[in-house]
ZADO-1210 file (C-alpha; in nm, 4 decimals, padded with zeros to 6 digits):
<atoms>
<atom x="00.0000" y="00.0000" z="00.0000" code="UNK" pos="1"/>
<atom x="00.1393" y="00.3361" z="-00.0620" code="UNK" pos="2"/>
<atom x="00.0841" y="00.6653" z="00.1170" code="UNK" pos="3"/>
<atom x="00.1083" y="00.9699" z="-00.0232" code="UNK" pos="4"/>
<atom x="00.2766" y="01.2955" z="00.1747" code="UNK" pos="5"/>
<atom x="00.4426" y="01.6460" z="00.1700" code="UNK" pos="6"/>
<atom x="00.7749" y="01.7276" z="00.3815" code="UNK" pos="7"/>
<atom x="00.8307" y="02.0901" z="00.4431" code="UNK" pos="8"/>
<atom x="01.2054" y="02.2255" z="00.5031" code="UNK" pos="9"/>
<atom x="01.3539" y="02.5368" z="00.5758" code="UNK" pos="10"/>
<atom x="01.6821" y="02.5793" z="00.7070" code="UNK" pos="11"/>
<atom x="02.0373" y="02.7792" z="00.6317" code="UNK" pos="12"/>
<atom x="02.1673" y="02.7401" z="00.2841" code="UNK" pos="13"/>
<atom x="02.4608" y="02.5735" z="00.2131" code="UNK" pos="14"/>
<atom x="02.5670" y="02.2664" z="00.0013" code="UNK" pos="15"/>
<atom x="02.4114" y="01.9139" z="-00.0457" code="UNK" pos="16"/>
<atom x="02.1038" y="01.9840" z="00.1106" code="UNK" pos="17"/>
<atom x="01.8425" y="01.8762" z="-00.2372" code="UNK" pos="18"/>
<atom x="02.1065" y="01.5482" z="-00.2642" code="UNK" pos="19"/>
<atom x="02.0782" y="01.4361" z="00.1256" code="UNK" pos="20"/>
<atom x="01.7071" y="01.5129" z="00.0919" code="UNK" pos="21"/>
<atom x="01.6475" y="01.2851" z="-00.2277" code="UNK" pos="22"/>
<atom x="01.9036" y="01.0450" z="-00.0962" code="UNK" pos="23"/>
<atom x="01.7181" y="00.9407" z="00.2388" code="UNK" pos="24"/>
<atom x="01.3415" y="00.9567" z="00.0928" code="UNK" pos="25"/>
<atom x="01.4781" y="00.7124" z="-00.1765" code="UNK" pos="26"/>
<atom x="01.6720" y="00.5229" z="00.1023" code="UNK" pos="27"/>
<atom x="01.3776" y="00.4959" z="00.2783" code="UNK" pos="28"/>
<atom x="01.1512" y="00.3578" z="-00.0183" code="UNK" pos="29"/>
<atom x="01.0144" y="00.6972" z="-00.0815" code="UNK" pos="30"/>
<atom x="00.9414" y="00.8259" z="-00.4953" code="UNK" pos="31"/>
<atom x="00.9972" y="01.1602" z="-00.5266" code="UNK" pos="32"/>
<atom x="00.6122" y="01.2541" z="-00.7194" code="UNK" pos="33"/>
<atom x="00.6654" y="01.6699" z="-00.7070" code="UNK" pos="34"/>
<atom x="00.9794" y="01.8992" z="-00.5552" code="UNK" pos="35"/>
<atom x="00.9276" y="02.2424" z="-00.5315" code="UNK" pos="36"/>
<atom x="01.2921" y="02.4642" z="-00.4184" code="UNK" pos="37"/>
<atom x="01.4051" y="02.8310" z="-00.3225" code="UNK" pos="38"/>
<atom x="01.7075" y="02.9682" z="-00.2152" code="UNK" pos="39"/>
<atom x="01.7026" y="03.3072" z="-00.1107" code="UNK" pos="40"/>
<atom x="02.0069" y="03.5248" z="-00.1129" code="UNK" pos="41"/>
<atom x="01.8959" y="03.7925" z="00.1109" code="UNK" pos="42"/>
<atom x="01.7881" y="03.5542" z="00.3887" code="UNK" pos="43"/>
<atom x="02.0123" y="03.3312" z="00.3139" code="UNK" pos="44"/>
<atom x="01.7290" y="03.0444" z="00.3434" code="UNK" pos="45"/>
<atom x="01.6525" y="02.7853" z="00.1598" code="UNK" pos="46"/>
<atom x="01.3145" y="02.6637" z="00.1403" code="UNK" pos="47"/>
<atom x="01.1881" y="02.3135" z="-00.0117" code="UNK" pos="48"/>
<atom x="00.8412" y="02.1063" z="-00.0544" code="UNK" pos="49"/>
<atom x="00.8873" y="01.7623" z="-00.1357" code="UNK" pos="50"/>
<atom x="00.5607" y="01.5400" z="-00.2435" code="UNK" pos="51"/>
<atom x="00.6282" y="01.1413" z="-00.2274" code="UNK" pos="52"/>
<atom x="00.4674" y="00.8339" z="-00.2214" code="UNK" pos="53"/>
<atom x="00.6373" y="00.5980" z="00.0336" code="UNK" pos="54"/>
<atom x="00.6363" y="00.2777" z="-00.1716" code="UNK" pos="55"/>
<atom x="00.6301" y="00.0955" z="00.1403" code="UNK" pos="56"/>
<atom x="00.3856" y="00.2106" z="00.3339" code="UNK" pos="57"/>
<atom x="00.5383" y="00.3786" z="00.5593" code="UNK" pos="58"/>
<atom x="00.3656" y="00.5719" z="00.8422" code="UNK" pos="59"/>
<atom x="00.4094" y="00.9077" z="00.9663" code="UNK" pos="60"/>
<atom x="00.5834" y="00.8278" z="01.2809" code="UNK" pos="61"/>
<atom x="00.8378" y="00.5503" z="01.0987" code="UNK" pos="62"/>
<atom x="00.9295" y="00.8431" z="00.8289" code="UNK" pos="63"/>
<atom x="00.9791" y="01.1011" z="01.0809" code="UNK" pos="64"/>
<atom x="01.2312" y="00.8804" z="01.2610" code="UNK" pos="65"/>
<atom x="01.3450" y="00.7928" z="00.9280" code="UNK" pos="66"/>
<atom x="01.3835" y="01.1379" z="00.8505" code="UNK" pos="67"/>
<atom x="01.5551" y="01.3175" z="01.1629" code="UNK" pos="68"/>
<atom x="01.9488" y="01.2521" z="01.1034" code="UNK" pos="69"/>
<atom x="01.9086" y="01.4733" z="00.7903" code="UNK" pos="70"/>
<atom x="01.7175" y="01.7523" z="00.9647" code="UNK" pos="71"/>
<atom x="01.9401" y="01.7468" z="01.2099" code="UNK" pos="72"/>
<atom x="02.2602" y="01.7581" z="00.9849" code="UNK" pos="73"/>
<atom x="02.1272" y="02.0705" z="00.8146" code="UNK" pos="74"/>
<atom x="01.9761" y="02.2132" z="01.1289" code="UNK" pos="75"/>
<atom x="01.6379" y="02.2108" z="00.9384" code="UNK" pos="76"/>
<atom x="01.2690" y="02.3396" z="01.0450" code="UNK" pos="77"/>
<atom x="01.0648" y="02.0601" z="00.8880" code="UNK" pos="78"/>
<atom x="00.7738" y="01.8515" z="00.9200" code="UNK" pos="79"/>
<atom x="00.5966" y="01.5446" z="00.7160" code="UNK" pos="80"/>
<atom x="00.2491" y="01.5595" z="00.6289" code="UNK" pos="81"/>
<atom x="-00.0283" y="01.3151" z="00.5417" code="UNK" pos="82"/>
<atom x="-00.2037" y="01.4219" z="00.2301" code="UNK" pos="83"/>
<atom x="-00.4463" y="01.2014" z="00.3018" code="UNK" pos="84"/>
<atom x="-00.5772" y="01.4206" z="00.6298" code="UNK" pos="85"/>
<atom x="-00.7777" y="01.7349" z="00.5717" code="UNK" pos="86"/>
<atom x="-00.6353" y="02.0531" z="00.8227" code="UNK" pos="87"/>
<atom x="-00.8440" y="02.1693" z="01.0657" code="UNK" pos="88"/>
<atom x="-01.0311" y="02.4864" z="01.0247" code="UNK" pos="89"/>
<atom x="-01.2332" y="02.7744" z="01.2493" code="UNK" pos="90"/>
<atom x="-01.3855" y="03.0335" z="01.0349" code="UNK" pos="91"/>
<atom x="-01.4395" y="03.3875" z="01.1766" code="UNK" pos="92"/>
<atom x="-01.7189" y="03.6209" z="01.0294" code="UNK" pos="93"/>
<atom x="-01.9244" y="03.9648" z="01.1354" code="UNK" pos="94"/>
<atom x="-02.1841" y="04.0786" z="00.8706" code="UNK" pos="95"/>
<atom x="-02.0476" y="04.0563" z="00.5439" code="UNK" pos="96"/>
<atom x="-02.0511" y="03.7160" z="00.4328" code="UNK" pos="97"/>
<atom x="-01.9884" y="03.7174" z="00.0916" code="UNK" pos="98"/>
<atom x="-01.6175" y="03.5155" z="00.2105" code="UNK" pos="99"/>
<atom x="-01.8035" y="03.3210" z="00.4559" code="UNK" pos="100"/>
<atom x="-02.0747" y="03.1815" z="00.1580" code="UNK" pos="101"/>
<atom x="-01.7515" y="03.1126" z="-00.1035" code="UNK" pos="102"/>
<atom x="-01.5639" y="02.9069" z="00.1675" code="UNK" pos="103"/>
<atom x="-01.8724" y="02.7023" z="00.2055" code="UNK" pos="104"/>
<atom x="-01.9708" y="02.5950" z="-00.1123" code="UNK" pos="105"/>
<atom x="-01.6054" y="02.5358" z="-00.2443" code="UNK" pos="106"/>
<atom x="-01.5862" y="02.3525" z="00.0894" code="UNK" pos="107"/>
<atom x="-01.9237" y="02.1671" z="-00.0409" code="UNK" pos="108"/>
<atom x="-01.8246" y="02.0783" z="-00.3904" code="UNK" pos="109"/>
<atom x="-01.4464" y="01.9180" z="-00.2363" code="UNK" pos="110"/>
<atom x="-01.2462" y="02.2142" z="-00.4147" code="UNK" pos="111"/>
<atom x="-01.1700" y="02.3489" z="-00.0360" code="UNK" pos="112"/>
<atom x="-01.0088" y="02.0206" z="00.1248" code="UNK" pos="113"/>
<atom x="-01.0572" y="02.1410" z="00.4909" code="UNK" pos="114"/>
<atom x="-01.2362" y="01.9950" z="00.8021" code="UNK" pos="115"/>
<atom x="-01.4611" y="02.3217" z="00.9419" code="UNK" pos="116"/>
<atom x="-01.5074" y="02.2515" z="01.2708" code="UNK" pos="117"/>
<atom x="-01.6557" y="02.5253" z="01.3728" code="UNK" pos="118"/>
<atom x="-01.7971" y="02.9076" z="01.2481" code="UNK" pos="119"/>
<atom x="-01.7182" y="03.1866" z="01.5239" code="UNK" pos="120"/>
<atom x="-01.8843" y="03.5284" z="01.5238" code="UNK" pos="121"/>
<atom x="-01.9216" y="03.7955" z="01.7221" code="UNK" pos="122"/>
<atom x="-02.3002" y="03.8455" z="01.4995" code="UNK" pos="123"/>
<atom x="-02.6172" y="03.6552" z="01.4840" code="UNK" pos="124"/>
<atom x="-02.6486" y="03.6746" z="01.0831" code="UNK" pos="125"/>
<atom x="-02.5091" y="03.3913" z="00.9697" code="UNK" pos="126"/>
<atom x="-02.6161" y="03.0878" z="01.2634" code="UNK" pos="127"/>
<atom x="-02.9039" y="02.9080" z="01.0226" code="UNK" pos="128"/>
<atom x="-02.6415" y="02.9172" z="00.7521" code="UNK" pos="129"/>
<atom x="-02.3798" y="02.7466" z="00.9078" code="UNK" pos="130"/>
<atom x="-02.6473" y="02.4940" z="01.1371" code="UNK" pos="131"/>
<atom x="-02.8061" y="02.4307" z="00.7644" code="UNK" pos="132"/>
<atom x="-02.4296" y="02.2928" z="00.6388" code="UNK" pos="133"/>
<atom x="-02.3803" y="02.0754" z="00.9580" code="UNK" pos="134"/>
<atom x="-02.1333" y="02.2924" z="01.1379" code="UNK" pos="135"/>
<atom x="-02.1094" y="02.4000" z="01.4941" code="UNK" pos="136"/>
<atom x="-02.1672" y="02.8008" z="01.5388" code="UNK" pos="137"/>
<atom x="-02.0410" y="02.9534" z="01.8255" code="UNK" pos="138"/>
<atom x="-02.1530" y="03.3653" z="01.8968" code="UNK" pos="139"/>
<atom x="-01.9130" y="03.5284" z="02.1207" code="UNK" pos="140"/>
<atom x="-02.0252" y="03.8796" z="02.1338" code="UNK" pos="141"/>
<atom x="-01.7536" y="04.1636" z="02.1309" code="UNK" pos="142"/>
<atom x="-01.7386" y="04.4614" z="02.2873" code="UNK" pos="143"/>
<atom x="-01.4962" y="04.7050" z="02.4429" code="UNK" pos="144"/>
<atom x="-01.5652" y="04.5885" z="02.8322" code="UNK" pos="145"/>
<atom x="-01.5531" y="04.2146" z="02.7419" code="UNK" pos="146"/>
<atom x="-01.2485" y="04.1611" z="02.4787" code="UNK" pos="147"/>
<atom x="-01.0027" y="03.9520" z="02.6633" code="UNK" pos="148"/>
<atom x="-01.3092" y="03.7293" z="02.7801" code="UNK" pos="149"/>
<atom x="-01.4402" y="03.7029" z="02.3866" code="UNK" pos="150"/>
<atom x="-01.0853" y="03.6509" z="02.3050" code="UNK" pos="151"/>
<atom x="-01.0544" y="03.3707" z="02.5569" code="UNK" pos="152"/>
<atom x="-01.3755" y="03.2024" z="02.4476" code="UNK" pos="153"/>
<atom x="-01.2422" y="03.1953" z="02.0963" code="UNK" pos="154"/>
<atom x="-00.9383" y="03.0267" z="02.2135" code="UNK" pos="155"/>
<atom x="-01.1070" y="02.8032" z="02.3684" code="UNK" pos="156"/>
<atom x="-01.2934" y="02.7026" z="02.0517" code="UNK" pos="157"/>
<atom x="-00.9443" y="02.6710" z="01.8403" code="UNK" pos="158"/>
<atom x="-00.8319" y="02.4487" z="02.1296" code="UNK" pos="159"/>
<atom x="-01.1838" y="02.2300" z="02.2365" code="UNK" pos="160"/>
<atom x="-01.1636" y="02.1918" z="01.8385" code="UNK" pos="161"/>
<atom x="-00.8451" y="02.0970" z="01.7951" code="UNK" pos="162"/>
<atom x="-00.7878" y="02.3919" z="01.4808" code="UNK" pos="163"/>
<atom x="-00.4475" y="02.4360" z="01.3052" code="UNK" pos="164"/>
<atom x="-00.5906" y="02.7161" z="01.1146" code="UNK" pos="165"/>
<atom x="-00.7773" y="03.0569" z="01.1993" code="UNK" pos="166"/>
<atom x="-00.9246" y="03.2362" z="00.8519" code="UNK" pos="167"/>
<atom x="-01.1071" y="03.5455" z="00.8651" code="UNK" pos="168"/>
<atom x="-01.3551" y="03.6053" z="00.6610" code="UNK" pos="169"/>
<atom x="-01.4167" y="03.9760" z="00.6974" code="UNK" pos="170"/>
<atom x="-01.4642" y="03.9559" z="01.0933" code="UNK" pos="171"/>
<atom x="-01.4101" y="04.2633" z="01.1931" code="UNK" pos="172"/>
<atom x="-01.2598" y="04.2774" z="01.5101" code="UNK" pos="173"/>
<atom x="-00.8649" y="04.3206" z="01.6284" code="UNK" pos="174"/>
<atom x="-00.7114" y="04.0216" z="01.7725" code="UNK" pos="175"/>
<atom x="-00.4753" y="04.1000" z="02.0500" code="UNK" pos="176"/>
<atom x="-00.1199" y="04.0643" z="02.0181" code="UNK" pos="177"/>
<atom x="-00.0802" y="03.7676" z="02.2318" code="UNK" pos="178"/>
<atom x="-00.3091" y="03.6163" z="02.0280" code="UNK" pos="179"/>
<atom x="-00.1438" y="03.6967" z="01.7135" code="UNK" pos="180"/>
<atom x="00.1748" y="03.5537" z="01.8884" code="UNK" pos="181"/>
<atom x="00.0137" y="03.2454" z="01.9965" code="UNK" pos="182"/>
<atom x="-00.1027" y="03.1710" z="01.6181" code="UNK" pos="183"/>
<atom x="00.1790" y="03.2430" z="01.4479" code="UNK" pos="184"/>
<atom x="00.1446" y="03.1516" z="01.0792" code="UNK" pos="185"/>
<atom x="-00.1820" y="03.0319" z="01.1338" code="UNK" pos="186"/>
<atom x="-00.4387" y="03.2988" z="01.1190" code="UNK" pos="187"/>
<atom x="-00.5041" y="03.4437" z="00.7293" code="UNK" pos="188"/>
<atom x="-00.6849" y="03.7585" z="00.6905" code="UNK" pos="189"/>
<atom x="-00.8416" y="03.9093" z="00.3770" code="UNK" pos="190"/>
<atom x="-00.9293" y="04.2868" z="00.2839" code="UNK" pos="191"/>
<atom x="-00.9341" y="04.5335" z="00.0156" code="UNK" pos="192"/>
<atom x="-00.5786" y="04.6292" z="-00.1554" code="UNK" pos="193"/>
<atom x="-00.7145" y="05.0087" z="-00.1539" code="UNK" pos="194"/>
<atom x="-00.4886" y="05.0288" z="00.2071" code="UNK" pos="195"/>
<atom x="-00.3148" y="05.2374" z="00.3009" code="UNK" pos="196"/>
<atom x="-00.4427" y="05.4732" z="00.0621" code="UNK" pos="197"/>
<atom x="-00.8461" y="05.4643" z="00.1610" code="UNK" pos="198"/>
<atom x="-00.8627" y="05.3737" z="00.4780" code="UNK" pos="199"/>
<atom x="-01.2145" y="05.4040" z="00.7203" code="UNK" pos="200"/>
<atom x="-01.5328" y="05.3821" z="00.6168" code="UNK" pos="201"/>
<atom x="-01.6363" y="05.3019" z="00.2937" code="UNK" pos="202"/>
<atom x="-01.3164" y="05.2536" z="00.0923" code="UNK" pos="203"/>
<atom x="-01.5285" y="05.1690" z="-00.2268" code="UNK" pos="204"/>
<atom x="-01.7246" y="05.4863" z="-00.2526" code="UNK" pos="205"/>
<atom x="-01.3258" y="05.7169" z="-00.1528" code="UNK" pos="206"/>
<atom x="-01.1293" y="05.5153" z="-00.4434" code="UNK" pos="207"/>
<atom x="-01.4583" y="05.5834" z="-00.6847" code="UNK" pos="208"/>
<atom x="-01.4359" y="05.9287" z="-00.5852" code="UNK" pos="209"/>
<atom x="-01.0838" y="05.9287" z="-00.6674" code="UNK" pos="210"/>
<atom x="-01.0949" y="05.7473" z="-01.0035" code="UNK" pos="211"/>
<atom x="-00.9307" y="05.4158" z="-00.9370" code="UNK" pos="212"/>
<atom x="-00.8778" y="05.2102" z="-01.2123" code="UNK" pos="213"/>
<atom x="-00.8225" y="04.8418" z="-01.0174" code="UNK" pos="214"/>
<atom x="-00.9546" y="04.7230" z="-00.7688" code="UNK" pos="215"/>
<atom x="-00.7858" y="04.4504" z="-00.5483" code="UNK" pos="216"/>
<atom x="-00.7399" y="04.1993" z="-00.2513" code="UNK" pos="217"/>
<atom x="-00.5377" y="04.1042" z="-00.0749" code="UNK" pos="218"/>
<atom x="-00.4742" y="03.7577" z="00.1828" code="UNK" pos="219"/>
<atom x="-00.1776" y="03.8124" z="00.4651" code="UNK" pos="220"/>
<atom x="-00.1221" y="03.6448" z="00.7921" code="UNK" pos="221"/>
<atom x="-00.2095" y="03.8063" z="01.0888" code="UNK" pos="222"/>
<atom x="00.0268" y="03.9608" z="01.2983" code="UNK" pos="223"/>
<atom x="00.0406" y="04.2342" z="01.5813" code="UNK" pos="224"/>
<atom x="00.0672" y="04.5299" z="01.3369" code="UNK" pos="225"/>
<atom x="-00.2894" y="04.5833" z="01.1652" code="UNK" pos="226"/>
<atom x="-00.2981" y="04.4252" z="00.8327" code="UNK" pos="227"/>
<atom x="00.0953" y="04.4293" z="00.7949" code="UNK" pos="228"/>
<atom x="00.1276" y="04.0534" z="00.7655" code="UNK" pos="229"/>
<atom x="00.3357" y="03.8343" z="00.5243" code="UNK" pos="230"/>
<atom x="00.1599" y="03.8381" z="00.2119" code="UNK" pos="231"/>
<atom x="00.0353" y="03.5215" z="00.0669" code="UNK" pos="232"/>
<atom x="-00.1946" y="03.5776" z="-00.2341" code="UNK" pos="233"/>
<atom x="-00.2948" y="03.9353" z="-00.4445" code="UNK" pos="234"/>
<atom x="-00.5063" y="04.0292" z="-00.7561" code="UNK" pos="235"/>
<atom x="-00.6785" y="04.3061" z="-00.9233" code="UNK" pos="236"/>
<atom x="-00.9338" y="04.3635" z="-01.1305" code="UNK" pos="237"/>
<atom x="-00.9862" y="04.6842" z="-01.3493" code="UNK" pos="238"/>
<atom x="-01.3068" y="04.9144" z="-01.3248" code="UNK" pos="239"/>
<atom x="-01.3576" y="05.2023" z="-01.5445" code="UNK" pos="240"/>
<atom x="-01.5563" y="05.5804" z="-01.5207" code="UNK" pos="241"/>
<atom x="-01.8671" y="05.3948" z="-01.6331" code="UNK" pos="242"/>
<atom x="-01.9167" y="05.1980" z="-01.3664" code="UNK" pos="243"/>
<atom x="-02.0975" y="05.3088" z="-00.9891" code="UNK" pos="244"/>
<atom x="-01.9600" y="05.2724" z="-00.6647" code="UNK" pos="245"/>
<atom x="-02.2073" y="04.9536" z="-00.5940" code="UNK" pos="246"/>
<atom x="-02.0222" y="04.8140" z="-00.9125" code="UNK" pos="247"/>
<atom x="-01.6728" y="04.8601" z="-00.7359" code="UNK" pos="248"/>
<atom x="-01.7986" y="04.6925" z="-00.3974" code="UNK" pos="249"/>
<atom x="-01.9749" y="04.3354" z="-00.6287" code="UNK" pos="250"/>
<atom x="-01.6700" y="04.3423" z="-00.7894" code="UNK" pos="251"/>
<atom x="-01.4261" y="04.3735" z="-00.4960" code="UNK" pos="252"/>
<atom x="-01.6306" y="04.0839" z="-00.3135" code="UNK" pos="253"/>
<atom x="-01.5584" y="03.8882" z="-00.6080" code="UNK" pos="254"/>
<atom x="-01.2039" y="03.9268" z="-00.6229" code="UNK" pos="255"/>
<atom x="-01.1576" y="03.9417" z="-00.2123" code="UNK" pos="256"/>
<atom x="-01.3162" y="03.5374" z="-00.1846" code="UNK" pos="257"/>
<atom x="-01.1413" y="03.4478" z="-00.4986" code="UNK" pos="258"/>
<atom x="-00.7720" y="03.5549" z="-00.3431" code="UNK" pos="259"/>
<atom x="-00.9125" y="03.4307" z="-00.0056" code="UNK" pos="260"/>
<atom x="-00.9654" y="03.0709" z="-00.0876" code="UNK" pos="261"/>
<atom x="-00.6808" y="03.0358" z="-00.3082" code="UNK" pos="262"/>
<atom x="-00.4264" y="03.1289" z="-00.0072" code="UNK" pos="263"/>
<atom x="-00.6133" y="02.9264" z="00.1689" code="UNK" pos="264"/>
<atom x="-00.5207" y="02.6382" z="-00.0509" code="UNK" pos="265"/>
<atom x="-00.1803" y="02.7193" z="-00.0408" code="UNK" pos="266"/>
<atom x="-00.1668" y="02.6978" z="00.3205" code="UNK" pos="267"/>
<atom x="-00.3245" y="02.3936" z="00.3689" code="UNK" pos="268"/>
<atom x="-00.1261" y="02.1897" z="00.0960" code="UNK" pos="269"/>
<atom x="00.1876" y="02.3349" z="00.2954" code="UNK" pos="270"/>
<atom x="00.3109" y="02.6332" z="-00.0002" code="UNK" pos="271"/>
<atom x="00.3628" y="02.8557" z="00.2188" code="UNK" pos="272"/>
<atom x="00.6879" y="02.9630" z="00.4204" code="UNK" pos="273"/>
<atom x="00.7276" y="03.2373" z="00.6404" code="UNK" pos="274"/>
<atom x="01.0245" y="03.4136" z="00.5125" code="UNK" pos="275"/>
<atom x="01.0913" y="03.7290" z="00.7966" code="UNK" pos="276"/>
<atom x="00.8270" y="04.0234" z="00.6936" code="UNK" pos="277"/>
<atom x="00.7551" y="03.7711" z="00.3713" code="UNK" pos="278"/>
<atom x="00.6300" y="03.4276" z="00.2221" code="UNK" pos="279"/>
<atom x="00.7741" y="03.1688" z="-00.0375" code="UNK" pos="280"/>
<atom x="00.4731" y="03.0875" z="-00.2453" code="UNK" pos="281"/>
<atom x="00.5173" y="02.7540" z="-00.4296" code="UNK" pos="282"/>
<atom x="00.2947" y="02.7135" z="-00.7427" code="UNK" pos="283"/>
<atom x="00.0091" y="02.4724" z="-00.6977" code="UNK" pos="284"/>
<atom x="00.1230" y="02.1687" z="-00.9929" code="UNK" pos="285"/>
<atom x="00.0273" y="02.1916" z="-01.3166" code="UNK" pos="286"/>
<atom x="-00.3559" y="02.2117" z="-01.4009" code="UNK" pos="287"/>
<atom x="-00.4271" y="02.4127" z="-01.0826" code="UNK" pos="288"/>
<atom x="-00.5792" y="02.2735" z="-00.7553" code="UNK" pos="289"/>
<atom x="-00.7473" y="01.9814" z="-00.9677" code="UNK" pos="290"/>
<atom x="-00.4231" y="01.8279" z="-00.9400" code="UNK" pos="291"/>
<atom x="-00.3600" y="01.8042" z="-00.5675" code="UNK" pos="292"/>
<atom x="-00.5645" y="01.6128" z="-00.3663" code="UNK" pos="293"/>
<atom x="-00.9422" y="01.6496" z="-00.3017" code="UNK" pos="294"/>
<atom x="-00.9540" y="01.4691" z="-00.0084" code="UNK" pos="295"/>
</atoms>
């Protein structure tokens, strides 16, 4: 029987590393199926995603043992994942749920390989949908008196649950910084690319009024400076003087879930590195997220 996974490595650059990599997986009956690599000069990182099929059945705990003379020779940051297990997710949402619908159905239909064990939000709107798709809804109201309390109750959610990732699908709350410590890598956030330009309310009708030509989005981790994160996924699309300020905002929710779900993706087939202030991307394989695993 073989099992198909992904190994994740990131460690100082130097000689030998792809060779002692390919070496021990093949050693170890692995076959190399997809290798992804990046060495960055100004870091001086490298960064690699292996996907292999261990010929003989190997399971995770035999491959990391397998596995741990190398990491250690190269002083590596690395882990081995099962393809074959779905990562598991808490959604966040306040009152626009135009992210919150798209996560669902591509969830539905199996594009959106992720286990959603739960819906958090500090708003009644959304409870039937989420009840209605067989998902446990949790409202933890916020307000300025009761923050570390919500805060605590969401954490206890992410931990009951057993979540690996937080996404936030327009919630529109601050996290605290000790909660942006705590998740580290694993809370993505999505907004409007008009910052830090049109900032406040209504950002749709300001870059009307000022003539924009593309509108954007933009997916980041979370960290303790307000939507300064690594960057993991952008896009635009162009408007022109024809078109109203309700046109900008349908379009905008259009791009925002389509840049939301596919960072998403990348972070839950293990593409994306934290690289300081930045990310290493790697490219889904060729024919897009058809080809990696649905399930």
């Amino acid at each position: 029987m073989t099992t198909s996974h992904v190994l994740t490595v990131n460690c100082p650059s130097r000689r030998g590393i792809v060779a002692a990599i390919s070496t021990k997986l093949a050693d170890m009956g692995c076959n190399i199926t997809d290798s992804a690599q990046f060495d960055d000069p100004e870091t001086d990182q490298f960064f690699m995603r292996v996907s292999f099929v261990s010929e003989k059945g190997l399971d995770d705990a035999a491959l990391v043992q397998g596995f741990a003379p190398v990491a250690e020779q190269f002083a590596m940051a690395w882990a081995i994942h099962d393809e074959s297990t779905k990562m598991k997710v808490v959604i966040m949402v306040s009152r626009f749920g135009h992210c919150l619908n798209d996560l669902l159905y591509r969830w539905r239909i199996g594009a959106l390989p992720i286990d959603i064990v739960a819906v958090i939000s500090n708003h009644m709107d959304y409870q039937k949908l989420v009840v209605n798709h067989d998902i446990p809804f949790h409202h933890i109201k916020v307000t300025p008196q009761n923050k570390p309390e919500a805060e605590a109750a969401i954490m206890q959610v992410v931990e009951d649950t057993g979540a690996e990732l937080i996404v936030l699908a327009r919630y529109m709350q601050i996290l605290s910084d000790n909660m942006c410590r705590k998740m580290s890598g694993r809370i993505i956030n999505i907004h409007h690319s008009f910052l830090p330009s049109f900032k406040g309310a209504n950002p749709y009708k300001q870059a009307f009024q000022r003539g924009v030509k593309l509108i954007g989005a933009t997916a980041h981790y979370v960290t303790a400076d307000l939507d300064e994160g690594p960057i993991i996924e952008q896009d635009t699309v162009r408007v022109t003087h024809a078109q109203s300020p309700a046109d900008y905002v349908s379009l905008g929710r259009d791009v925002e879930a389509q840049v939301f779900s596919r960072a998403i993706h990348a972070h839950i087939h293990h593409r994306v590195f934290l690289n300081g202030t930045k990310t290493v991307v790697f490219p889904a394989s060729p024919g897009g997220y058809a080809s990696e695993r649905m399930g």
